[in-house]
N, C-alpha and C positions, 0 to 999 in steps of 0.2 A: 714391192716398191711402188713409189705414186707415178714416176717415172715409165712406162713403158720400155723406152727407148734405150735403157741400159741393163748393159749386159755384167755378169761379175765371172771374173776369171779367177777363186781362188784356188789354192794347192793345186797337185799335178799335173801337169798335160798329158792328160790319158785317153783312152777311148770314151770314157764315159763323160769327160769336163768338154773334149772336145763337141761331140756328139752336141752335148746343150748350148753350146756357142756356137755352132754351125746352125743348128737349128733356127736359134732367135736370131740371129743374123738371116738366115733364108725368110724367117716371118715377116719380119721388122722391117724388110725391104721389099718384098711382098706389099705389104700395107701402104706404105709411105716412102718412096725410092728417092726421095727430093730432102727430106729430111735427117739430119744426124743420129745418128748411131754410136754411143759409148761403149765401148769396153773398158772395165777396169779390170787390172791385173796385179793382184798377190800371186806370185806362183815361185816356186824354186826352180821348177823347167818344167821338163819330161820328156814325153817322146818325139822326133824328130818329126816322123810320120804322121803325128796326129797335129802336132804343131806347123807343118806345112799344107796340112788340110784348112785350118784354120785360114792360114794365109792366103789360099786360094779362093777360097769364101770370099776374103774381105775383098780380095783384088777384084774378084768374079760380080759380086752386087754392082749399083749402081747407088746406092746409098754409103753418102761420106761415112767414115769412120774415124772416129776419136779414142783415142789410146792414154787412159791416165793409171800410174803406177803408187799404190797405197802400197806402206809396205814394202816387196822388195819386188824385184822383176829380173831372177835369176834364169842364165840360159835360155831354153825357150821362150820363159817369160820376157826376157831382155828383146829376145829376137821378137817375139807380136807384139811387145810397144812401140819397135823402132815402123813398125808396117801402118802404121796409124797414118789420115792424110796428113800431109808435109801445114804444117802450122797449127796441126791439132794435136799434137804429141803432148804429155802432159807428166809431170811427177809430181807429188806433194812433197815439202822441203825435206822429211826427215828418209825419204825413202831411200832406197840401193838398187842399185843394179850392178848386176854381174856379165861379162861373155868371156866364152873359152871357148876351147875346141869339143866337139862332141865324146861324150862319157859311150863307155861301150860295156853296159850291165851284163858283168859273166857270171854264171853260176858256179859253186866250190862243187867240185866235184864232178862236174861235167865233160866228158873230152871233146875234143874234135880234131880232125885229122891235120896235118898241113895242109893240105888243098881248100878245104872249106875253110882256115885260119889266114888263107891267103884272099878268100873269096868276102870274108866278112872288113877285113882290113881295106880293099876294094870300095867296098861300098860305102864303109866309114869315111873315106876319103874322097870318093864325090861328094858325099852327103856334105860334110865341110866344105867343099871347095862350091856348093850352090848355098848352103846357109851365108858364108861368109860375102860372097858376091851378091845378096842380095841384103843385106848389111850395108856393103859399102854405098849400093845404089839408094839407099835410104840414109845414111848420113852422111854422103858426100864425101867420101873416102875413096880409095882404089882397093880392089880385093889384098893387094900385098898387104897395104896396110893394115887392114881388117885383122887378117891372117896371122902379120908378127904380134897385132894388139889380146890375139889371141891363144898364143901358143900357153901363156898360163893365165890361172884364175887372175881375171881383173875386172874387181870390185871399183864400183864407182859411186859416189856420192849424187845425190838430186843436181848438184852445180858440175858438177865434172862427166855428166851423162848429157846434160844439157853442151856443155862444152864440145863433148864429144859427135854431137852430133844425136843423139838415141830420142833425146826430148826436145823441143821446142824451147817450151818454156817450166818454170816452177810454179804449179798456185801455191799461194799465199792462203794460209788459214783465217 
């Protein structure tokens, strides 16, 4: 890109997507800490952990961050658009966004004990109860709220994301 300054966040939030987002995020503020920094995000989610590294990044620089959503910006992807600075949040009209409560990917065939089924359940539920409060602290909500907006898939429109709170504003094509 002729751009420097923009980062693309498509599909997964993994170790390997994160990895190159943290990266050029450390460069890019490295170089120029006074100047913006784009993220765009296509993503369906992914991981909790790699998507709250991310987070810490953006928080951790000193170079602004702008968040615009091509596409859709499901889950984790929902939650790193809302973490963009407050009036740089962005969707393009036809996009989507999703937030729920976190997915907990089990494998068929695997066991685990009650004690460890007790100990994953645990963690699944901090992990929600700091995504969700750090949600609300971005779109001006209270974590209840967040909370009950999340107990099922709720899909939202470019205007109904913006309403909500996730985006700023809509660019116009």
């Amino acid at each position: 890109m002729d751009d420097p300054r923009i980062i693309i966040l498509s599909g997964e939030v993994n170790e390997r997507s994160a990895l190159d987002v943290i990266v050029r995020l450390m460069s890019f503020d490295n170089e120029d800490h006074k100047s913006e920094i784009s993220l765009y995000i296509n993503s369906p989610g992914g991981s909790i952990d790699y998507g709250l590294a991310i987070y810490d990044v953006i928080r951790h620089i000193e170079a602004p961050v702008s968040t615009v959503c091509f596409g859709m910006a499901a889950s984790m992807g929902a939650f790193l658009l809302s973490c963009g600075q407050p009036g740089r949040r962005f969707a393009l009209p036809h996009s989507r966004v999703l937030i729920h409560q976190p997915l907990i990917n089990t494998r068929s065939g695997s066991y685990k004990s009650e004690t460890a089924m007790r100990k994953m359940a645990d963690n699944i539920l901090a992990s929600r109860s700091e995504l969700e409060r750090i949600i609300a602290e971005n779109v001006g909500k209270t974590p209840e709220e967040v909370h009950i907006d999340c107990e099922r898939d709720n899909w939202m429109s470019a205007q109904q994301a913006k309403d909500y709170g996730i985006i700023d504003d809509i660019l116009c094509l």
